[in-house]
DRENDRENZA-734931 format. One record per residue (C-alpha): residue number from 1; x, y, z; chain. Coordinates in nm, 4 decimals. Layout:
{pos=NUM; u=X; v=Y; w=Z; unit=A} .
...
***
This chain:
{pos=1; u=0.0000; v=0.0000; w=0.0000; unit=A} .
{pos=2; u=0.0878; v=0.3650; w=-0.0119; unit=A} .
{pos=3; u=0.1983; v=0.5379; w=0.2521; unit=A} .
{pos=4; u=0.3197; v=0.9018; w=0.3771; unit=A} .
{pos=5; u=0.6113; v=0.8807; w=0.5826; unit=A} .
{pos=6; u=0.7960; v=1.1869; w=0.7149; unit=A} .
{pos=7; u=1.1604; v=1.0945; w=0.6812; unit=A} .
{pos=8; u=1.2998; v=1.4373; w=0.8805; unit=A} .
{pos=9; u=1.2097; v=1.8217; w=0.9200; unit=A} .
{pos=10; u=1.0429; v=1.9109; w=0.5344; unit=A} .
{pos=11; u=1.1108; v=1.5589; w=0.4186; unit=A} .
{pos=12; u=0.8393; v=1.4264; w=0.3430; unit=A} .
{pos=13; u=0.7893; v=1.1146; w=0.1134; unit=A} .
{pos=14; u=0.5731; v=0.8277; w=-0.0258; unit=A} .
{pos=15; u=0.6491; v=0.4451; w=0.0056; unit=A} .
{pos=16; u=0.5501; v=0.1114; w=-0.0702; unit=A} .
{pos=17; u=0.4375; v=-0.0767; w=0.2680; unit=A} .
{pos=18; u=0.2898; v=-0.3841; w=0.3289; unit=A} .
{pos=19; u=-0.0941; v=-0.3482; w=0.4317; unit=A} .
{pos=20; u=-0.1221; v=-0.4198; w=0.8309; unit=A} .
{pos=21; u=-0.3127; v=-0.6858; w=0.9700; unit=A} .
{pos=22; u=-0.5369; v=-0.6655; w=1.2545; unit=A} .
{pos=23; u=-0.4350; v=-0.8379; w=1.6105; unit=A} .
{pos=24; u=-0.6280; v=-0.9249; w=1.8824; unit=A} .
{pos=25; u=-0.8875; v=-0.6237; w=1.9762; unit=A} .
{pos=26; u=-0.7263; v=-0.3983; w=1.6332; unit=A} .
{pos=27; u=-0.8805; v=-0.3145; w=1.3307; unit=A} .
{pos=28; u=-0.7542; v=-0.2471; w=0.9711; unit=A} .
{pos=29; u=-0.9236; v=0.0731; w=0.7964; unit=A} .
{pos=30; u=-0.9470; v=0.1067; w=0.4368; unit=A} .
{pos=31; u=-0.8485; v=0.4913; w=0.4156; unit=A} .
{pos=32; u=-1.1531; v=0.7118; w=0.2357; unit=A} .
{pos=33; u=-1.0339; v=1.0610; w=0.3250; unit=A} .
{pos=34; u=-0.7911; v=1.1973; w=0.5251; unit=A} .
{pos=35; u=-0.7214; v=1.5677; w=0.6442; unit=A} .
{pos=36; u=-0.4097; v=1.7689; w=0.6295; unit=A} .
{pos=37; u=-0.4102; v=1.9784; w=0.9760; unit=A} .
{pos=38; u=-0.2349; v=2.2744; w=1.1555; unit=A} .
{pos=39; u=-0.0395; v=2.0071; w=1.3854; unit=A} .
{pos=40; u=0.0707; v=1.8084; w=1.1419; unit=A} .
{pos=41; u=0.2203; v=2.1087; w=0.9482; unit=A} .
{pos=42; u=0.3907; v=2.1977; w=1.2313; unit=A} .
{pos=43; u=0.5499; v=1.8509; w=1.2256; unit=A} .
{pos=44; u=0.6721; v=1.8827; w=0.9107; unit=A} .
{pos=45; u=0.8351; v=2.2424; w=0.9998; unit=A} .
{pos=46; u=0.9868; v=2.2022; w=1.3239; unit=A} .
{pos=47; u=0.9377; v=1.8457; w=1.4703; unit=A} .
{pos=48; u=0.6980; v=1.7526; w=1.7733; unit=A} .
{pos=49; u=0.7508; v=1.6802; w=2.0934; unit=A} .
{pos=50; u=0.4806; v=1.3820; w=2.1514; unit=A} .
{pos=51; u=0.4751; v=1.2811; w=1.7494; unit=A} .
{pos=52; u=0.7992; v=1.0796; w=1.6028; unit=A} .
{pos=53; u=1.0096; v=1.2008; w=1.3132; unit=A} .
{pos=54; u=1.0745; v=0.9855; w=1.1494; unit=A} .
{pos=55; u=0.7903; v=0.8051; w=1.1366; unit=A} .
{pos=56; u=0.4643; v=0.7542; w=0.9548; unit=A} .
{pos=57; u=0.2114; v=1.0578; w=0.8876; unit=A} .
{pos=58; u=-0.0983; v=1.1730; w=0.9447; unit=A} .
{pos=59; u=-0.3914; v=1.1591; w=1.1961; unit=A} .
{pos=60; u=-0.7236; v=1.2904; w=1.0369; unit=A} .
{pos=61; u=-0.9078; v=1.0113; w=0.8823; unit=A} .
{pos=62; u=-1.2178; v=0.8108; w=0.7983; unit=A} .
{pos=63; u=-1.3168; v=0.4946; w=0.6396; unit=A} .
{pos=64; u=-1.4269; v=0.1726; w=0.6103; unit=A} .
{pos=65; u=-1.3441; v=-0.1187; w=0.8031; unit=A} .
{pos=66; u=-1.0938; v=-0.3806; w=0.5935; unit=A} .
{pos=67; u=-1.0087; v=-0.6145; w=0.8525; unit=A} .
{pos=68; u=-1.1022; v=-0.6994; w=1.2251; unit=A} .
{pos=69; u=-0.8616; v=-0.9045; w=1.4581; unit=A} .
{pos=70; u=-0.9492; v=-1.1989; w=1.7228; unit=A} .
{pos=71; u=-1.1957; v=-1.0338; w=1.9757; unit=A} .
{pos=72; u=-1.3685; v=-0.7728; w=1.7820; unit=A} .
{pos=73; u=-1.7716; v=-0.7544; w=1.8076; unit=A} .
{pos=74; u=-1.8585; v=-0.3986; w=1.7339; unit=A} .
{pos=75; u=-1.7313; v=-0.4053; w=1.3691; unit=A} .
{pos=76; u=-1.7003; v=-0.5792; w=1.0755; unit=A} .
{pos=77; u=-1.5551; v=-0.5664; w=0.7602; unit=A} .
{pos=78; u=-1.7483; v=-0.3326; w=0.5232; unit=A} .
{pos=79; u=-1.8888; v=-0.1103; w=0.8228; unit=A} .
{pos=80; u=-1.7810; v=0.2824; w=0.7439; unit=A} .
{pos=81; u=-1.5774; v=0.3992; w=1.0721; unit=A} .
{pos=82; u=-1.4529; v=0.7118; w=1.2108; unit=A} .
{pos=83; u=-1.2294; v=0.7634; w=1.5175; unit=A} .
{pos=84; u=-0.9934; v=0.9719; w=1.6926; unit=A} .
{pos=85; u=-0.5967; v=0.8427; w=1.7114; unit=A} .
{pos=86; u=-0.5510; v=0.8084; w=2.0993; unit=A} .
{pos=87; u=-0.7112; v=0.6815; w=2.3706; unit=A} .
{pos=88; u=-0.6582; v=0.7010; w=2.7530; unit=A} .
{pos=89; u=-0.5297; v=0.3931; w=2.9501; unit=A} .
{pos=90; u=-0.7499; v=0.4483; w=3.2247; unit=A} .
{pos=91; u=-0.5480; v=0.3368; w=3.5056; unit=A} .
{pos=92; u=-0.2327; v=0.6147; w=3.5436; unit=A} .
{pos=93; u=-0.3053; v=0.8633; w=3.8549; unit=A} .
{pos=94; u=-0.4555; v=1.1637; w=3.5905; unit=A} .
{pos=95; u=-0.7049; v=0.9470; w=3.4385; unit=A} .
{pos=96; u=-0.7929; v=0.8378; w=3.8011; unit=A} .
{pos=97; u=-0.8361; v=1.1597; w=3.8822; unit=A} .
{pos=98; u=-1.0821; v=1.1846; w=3.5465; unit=A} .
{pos=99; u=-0.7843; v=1.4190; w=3.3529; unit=A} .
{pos=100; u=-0.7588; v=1.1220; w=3.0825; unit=A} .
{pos=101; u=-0.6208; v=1.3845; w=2.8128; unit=A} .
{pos=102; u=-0.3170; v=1.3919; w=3.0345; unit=A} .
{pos=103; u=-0.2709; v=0.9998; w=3.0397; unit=A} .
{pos=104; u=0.0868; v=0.9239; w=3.0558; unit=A} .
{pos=105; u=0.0178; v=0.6785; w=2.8178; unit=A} .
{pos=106; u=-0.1886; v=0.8310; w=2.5376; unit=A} .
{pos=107; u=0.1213; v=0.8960; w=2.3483; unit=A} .
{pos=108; u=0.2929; v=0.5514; w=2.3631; unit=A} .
{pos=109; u=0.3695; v=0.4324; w=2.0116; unit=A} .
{pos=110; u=0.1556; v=0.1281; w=2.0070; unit=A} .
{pos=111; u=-0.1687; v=0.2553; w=2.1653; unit=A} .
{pos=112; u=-0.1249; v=0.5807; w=1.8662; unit=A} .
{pos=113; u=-0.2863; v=0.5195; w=1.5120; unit=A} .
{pos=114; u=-0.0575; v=0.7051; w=1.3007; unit=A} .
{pos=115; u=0.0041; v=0.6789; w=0.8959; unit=A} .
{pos=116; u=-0.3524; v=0.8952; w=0.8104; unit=A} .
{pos=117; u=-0.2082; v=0.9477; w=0.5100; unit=A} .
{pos=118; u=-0.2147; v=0.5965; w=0.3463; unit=A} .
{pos=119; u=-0.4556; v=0.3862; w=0.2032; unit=A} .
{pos=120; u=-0.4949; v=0.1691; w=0.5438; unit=A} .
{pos=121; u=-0.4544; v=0.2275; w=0.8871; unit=A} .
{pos=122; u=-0.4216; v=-0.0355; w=1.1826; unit=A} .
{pos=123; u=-0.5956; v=0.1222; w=1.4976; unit=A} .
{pos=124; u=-0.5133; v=-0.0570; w=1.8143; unit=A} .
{pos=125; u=-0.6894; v=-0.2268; w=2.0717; unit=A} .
{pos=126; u=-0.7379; v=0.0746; w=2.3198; unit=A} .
{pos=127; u=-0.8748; v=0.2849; w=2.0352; unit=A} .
{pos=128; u=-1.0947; v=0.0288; w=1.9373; unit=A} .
{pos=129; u=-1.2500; v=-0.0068; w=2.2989; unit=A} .
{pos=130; u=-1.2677; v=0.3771; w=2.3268; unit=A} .
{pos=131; u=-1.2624; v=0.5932; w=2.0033; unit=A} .
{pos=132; u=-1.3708; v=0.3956; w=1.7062; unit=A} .
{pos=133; u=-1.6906; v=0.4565; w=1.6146; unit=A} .
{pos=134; u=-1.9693; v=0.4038; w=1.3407; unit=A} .
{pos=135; u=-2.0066; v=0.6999; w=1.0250; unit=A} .
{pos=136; u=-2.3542; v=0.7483; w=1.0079; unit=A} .
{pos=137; u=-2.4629; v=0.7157; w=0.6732; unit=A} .
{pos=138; u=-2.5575; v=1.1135; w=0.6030; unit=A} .
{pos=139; u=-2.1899; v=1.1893; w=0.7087; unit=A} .
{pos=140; u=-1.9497; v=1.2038; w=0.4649; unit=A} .
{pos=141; u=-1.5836; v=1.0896; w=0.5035; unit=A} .
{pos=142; u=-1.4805; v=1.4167; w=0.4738; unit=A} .
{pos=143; u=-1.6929; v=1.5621; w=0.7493; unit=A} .
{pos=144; u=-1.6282; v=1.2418; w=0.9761; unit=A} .
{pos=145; u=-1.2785; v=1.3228; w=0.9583; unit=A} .
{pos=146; u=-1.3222; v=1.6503; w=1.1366; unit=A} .
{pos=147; u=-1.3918; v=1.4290; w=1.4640; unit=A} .
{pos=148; u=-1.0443; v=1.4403; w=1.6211; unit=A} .
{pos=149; u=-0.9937; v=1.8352; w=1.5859; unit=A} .
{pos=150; u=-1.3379; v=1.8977; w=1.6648; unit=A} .
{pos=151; u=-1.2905; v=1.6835; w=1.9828; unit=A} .
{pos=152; u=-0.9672; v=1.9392; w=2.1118; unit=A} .
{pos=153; u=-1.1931; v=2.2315; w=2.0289; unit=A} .
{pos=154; u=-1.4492; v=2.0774; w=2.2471; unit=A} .
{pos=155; u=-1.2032; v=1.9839; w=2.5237; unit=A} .
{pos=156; u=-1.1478; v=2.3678; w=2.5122; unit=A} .
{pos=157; u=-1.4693; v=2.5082; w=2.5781; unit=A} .
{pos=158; u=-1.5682; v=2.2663; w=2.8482; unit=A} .
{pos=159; u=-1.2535; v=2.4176; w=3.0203; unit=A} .
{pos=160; u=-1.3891; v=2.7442; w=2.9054; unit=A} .
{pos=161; u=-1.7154; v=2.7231; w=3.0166; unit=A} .
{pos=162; u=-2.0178; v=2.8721; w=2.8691; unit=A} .
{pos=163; u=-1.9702; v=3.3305; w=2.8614; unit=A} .
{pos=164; u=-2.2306; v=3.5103; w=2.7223; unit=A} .
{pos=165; u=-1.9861; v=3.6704; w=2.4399; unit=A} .
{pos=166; u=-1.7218; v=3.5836; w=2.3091; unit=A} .
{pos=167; u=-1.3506; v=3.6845; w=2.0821; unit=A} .
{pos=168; u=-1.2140; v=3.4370; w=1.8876; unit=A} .
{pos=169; u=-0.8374; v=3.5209; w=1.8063; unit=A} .
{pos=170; u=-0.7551; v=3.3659; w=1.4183; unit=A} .
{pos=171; u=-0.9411; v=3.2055; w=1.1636; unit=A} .
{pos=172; u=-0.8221; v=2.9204; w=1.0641; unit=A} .
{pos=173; u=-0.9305; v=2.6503; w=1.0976; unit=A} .
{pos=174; u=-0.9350; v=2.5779; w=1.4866; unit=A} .
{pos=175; u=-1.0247; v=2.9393; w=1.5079; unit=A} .
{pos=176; u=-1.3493; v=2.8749; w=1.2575; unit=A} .
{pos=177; u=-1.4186; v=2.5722; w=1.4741; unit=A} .
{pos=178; u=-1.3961; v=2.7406; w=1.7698; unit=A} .
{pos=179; u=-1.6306; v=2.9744; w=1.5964; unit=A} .
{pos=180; u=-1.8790; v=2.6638; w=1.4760; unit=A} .
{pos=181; u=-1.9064; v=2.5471; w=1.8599; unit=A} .
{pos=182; u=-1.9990; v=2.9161; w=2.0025; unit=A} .
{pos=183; u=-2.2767; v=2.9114; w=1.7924; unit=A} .
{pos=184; u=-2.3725; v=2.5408; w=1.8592; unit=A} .
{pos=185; u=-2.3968; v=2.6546; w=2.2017; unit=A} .
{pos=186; u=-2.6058; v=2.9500; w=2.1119; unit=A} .
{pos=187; u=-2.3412; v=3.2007; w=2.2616; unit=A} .
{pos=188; u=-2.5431; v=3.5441; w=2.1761; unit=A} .
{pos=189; u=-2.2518; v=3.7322; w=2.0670; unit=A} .
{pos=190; u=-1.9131; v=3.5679; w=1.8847; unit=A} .
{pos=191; u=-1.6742; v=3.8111; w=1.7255; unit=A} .
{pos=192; u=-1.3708; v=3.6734; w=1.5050; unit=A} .
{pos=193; u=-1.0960; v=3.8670; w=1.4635; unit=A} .
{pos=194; u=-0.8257; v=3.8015; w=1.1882; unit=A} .
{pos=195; u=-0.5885; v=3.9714; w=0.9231; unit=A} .
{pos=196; u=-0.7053; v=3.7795; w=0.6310; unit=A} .
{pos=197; u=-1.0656; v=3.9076; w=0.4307; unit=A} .
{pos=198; u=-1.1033; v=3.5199; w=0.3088; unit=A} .
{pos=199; u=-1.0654; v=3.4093; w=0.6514; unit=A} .
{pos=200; u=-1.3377; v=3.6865; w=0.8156; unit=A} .
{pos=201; u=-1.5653; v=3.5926; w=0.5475; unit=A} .
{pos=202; u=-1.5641; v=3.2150; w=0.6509; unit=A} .
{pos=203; u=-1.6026; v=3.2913; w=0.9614; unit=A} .
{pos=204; u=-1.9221; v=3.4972; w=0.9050; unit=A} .
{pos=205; u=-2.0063; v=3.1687; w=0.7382; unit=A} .
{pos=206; u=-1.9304; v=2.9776; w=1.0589; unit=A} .
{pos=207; u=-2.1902; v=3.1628; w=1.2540; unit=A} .
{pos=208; u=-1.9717; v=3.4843; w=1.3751; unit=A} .
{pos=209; u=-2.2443; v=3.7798; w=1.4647; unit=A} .
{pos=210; u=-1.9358; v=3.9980; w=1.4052; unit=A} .
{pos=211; u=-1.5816; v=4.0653; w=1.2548; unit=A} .
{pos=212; u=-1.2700; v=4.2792; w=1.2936; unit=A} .
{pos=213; u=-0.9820; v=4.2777; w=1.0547; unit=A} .
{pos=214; u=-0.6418; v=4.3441; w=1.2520; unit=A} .
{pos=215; u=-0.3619; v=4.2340; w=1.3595; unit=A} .
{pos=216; u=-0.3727; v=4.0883; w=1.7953; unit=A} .
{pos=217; u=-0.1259; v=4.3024; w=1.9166; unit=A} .
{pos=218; u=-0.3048; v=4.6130; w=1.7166; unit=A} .
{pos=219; u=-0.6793; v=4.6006; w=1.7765; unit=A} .
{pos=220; u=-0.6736; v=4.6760; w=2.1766; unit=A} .
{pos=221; u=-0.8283; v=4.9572; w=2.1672; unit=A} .
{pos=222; u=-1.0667; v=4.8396; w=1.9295; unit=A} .
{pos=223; u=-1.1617; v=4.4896; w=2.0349; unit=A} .
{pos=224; u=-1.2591; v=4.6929; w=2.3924; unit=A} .
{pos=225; u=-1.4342; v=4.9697; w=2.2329; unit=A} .
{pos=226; u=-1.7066; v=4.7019; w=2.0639; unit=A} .
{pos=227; u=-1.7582; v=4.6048; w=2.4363; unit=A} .
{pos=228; u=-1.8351; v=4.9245; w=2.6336; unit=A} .
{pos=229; u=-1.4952; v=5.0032; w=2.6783; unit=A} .
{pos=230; u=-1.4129; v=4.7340; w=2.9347; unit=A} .
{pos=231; u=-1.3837; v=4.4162; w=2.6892; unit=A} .
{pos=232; u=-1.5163; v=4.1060; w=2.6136; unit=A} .
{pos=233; u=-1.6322; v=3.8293; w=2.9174; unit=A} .
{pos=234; u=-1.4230; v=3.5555; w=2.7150; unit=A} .
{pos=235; u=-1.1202; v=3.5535; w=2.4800; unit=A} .
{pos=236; u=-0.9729; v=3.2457; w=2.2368; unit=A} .
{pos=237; u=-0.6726; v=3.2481; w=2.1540; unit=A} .
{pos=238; u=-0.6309; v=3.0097; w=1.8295; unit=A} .
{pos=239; u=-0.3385; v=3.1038; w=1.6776; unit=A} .
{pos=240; u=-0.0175; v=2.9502; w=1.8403; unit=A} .
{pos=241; u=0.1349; v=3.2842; w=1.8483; unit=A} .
{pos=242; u=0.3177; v=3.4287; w=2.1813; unit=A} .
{pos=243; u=0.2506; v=3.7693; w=2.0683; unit=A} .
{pos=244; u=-0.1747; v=3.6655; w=2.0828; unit=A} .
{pos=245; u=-0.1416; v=3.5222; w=2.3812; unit=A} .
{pos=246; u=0.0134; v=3.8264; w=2.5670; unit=A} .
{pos=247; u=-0.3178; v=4.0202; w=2.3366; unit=A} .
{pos=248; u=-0.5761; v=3.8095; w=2.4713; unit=A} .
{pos=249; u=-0.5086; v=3.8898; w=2.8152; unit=A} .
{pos=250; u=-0.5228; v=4.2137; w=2.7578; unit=A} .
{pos=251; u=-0.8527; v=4.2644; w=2.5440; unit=A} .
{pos=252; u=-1.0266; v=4.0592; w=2.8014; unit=A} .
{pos=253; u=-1.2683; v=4.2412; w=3.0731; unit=A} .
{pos=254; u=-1.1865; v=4.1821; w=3.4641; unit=A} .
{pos=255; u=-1.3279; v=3.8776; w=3.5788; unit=A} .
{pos=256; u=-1.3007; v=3.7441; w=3.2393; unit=A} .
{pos=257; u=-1.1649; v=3.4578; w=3.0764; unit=A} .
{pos=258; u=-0.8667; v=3.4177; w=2.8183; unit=A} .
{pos=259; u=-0.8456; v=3.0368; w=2.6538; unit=A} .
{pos=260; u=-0.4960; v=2.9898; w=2.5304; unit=A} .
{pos=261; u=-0.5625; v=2.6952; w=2.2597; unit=A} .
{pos=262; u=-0.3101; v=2.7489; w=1.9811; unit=A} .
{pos=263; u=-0.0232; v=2.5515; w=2.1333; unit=A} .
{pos=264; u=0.3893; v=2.7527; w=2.0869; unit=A} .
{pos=265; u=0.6589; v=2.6023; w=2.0400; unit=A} .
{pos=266; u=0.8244; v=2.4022; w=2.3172; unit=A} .
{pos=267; u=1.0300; v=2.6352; w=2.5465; unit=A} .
{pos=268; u=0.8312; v=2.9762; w=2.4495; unit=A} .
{pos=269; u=0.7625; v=3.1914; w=2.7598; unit=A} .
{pos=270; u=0.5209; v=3.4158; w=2.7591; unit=A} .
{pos=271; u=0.4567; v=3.7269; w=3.0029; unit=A} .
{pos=272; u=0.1491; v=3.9100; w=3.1644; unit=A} .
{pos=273; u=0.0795; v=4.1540; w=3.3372; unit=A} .
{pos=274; u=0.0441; v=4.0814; w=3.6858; unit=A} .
{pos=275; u=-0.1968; v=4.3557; w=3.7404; unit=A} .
{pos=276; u=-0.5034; v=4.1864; w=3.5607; unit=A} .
{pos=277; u=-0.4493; v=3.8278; w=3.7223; unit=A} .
{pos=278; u=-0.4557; v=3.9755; w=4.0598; unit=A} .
{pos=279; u=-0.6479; v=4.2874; w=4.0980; unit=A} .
{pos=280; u=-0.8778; v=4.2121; w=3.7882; unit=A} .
{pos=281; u=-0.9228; v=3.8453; w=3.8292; unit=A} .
{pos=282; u=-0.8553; v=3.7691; w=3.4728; unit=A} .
{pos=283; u=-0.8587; v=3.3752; w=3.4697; unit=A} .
{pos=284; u=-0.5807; v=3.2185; w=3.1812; unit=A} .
{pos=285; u=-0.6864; v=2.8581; w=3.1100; unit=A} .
{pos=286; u=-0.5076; v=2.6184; w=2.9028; unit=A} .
{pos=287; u=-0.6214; v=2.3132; w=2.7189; unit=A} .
{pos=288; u=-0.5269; v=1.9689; w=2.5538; unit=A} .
{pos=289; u=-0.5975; v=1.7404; w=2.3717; unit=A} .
{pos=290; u=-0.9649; v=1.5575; w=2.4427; unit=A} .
{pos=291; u=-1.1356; v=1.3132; w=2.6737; unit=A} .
{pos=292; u=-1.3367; v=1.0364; w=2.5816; unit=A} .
{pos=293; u=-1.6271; v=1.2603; w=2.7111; unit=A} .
{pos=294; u=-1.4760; v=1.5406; w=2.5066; unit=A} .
{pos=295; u=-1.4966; v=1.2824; w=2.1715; unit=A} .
{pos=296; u=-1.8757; v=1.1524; w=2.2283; unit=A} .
{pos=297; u=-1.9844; v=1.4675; w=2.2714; unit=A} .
{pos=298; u=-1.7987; v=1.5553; w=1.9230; unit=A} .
{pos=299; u=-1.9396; v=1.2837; w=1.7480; unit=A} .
{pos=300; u=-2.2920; v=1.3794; w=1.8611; unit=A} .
{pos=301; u=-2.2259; v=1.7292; w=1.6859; unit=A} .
{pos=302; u=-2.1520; v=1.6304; w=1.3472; unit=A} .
{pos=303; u=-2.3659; v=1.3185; w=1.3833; unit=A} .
{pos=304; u=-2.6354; v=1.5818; w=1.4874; unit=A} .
{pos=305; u=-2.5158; v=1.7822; w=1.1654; unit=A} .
{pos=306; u=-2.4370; v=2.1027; w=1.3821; unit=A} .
{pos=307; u=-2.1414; v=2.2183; w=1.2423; unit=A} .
{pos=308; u=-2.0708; v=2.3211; w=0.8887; unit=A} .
{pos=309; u=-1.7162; v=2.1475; w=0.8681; unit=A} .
{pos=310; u=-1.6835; v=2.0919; w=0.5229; unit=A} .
{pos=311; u=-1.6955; v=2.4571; w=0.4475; unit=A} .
{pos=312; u=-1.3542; v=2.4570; w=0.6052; unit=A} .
{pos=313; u=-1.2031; v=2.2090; w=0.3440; unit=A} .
{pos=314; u=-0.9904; v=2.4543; w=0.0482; unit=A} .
{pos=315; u=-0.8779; v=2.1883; w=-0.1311; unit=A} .
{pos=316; u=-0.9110; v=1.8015; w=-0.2637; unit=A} .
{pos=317; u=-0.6425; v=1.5940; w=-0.3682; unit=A} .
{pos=318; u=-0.5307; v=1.2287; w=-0.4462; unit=A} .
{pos=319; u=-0.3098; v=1.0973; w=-0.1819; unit=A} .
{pos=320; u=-0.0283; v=1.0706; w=-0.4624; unit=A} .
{pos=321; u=0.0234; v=1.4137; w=-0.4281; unit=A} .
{pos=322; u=0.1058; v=1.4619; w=-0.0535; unit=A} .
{pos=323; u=0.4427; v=1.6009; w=-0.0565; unit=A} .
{pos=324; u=0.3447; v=1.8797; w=-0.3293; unit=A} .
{pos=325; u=0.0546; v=1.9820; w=-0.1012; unit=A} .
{pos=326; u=0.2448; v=2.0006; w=0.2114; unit=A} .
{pos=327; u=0.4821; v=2.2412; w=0.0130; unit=A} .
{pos=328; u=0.1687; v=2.4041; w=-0.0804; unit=A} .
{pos=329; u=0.0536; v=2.4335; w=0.2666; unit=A} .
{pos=330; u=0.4088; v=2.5533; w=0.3493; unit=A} .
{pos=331; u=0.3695; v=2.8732; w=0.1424; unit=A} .
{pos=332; u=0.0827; v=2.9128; w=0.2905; unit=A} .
{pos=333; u=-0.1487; v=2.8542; w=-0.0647; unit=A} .
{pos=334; u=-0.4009; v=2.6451; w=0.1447; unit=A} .
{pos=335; u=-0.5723; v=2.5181; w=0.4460; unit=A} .
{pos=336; u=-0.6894; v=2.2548; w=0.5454; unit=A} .
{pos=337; u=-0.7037; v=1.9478; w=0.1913; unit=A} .
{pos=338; u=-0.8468; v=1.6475; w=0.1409; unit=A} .
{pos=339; u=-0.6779; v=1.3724; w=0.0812; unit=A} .
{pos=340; u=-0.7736; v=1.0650; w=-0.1204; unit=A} .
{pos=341; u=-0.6289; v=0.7647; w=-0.1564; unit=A} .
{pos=342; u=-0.8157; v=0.5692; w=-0.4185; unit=A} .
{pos=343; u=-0.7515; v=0.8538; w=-0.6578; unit=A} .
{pos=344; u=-1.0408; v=0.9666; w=-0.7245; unit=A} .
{pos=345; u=-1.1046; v=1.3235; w=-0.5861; unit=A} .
{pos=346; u=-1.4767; v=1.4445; w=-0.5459; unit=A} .
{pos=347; u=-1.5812; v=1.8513; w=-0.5906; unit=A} .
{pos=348; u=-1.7569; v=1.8656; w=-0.2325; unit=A} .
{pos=349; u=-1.9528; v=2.1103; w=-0.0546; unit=A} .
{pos=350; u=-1.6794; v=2.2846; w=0.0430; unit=A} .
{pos=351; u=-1.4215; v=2.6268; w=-0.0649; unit=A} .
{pos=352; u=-1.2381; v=2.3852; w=-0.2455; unit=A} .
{pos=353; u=-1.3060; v=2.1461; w=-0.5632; unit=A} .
{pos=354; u=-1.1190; v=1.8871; w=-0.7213; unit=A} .
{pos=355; u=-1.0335; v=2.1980; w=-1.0133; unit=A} .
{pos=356; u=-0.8643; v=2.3895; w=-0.8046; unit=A} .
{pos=357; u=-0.4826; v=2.4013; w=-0.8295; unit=A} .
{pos=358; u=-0.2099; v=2.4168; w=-0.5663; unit=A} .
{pos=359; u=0.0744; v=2.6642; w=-0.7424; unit=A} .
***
């Protein structure tokens, strides 16, 4: 089979593998679609400090069962699956404590289903148990897919709570999730604020009741002025800049709350003013990764068909392709793509169609 495989930092390839087989508790995937995400670009950039490079690629799927191993009784060959890549071991002190997106384990090589981009998958025992679970048939694979980012975004707003308004920093595509959720939860007021006019016009799209285009560390004065002076009751950062970070906690109103989603670089500090934690009770909450909880409650939103996600989608491509779109994604010419492995690439619902070139 076909198979992406990250060799070092910007070296990505394709090779010839032979198709896994399922052992006791695992199932096989036949590949339908898989995602290209922010994380993974990273990856490909810089390295990451819970993914191995080398190794193979990719973590954004859905598809259709191939193969079941000794054991399995949910699934069967032919059934169309979606799942998320980890799963919690259940017995370390944090999930005893019921933190199981801090599991010491969730990152040990064989309980991860890595190699997304390929035309099968093996997914592990614990996954099976925990995170696999049936595509219902008015999902596509491209919106199923969407179930492990979704799942972080969710993660994030149970941390954050429910405010009645909202900024969203960035508009990409965790910030037009972010942005999807806040209206799912019938937040009254979500404004997104971002530099690019494509990206402000999505998130309109998404279900923002307003937008600002500017730069974080600019629009201070303006981000407070839309709220009475004082600023907003909740700010998400969703960017993975340092410089957003130190914004958010800024633009946010005393006793409010600042989300700091987009992950930095390992070894960043960042600095606030001590001021607004202290004297203005300004609450900075971090989050990562998902629960199981976190996932159901995930798959009940697209399942429910809450969210919009395949607007988010710029581009389609065959999986034969990968390493030109990952340079495309490099100079920043796209997205989020999807990927397909049998070839054949359909013109969705989406920004993007199967027309559409990557320069």
């Amino acid at each position: 089979m076909l198979q992406g495989y990250l060799a070092g930092i910007r070296r990505l390839t394709l090779r010839q593998v032979p198709v896994p087989e399922p052992g006791p508790g695992e199932v096989v995937v036949k590949i339908r679609c898989a995602l290209t995400c922010g994380t993974d670009l990273k990856t490909f950039r810089r390295g990451h400090a819970r993914l191995p490079v080398p190794g193979p690629f990719g973590h954004e799927a859905a598809g259709v069962v191939h193969a079941v191993g000794e054991g399995v009784e949910r699934f069967r060959p032919g059934d169309a699956v979606m799942w998320v890549p980890t799963a919690p071991c259940g017995q370390c002190p944090p999930c005893r404590r019921g933190q199981e997106n801090l599991c010491r384990h969730l990152f040990d090589p064989e309980r991860m289903a890595l190699g997304a981009y390929a035309e099968f998958i093996r997914l592990p025992a614990p996954i099976v148990a925990r995170h696999l679970f049936a595509k219902p048939g008015h999902l596509s694979f491209e919106q199923a897919a969407f179930l492990e980012p979704l799942s972080c975004v969710v993660r994030g707003w149970r941390r954050l709570g429910r405010p009645e308004e909202v900024v969203v920093i960035g508009t990409g595509t965790i910030g037009l999730l972010h942005v999807m959720v806040a209206r799912a939860l019938q937040v009254p007021r979500i404004v997104a604020v971002g530099r690019r006019p494509a990206g402000l016009e999505l998130a309109r799209q998404a279900g923002a009741t307003e937008t600002l285009a500017a730069d974080a560390q600019e629009a201070l004065p303006r981000v407070r002025a839309l709220f009475g002076g004082e600023g907003p009751a909740a700010v998400i950062e969703a960017t993975g800049r340092a410089e957003s970070w130190q914004a958010a906690a800024q633009w946010v109103r005393p006793g409010g709350r600042v989300l700091l989603f987009g992950g930095l670089a390992g070894g960043t500090w960042v600095h606030f003013e001590a001021f607004r934690l202290h004297y203005e009770e300004v609450d900075l909450i971090g989050s990562f990764h998902y629960t199981p909880a976190d996932v159901r409650e995930s798959y009940d939103l697209l399942a429910r068909g809450r969210l919009p996600v395949a607007m988010l989608i710029t581009h389609r491509r065959p999986l034969a392709e990968l390493p030109e779109v990952f340079q495309a994604l490099d100079r920043g010419e796209a997205i989020k793509v999807a990927l397909y492995p049998e070839g054949t690439v359909p013109a969705g619902p989406g920004q993007g169609s199967s027309s559409q070139t990557l320069a």
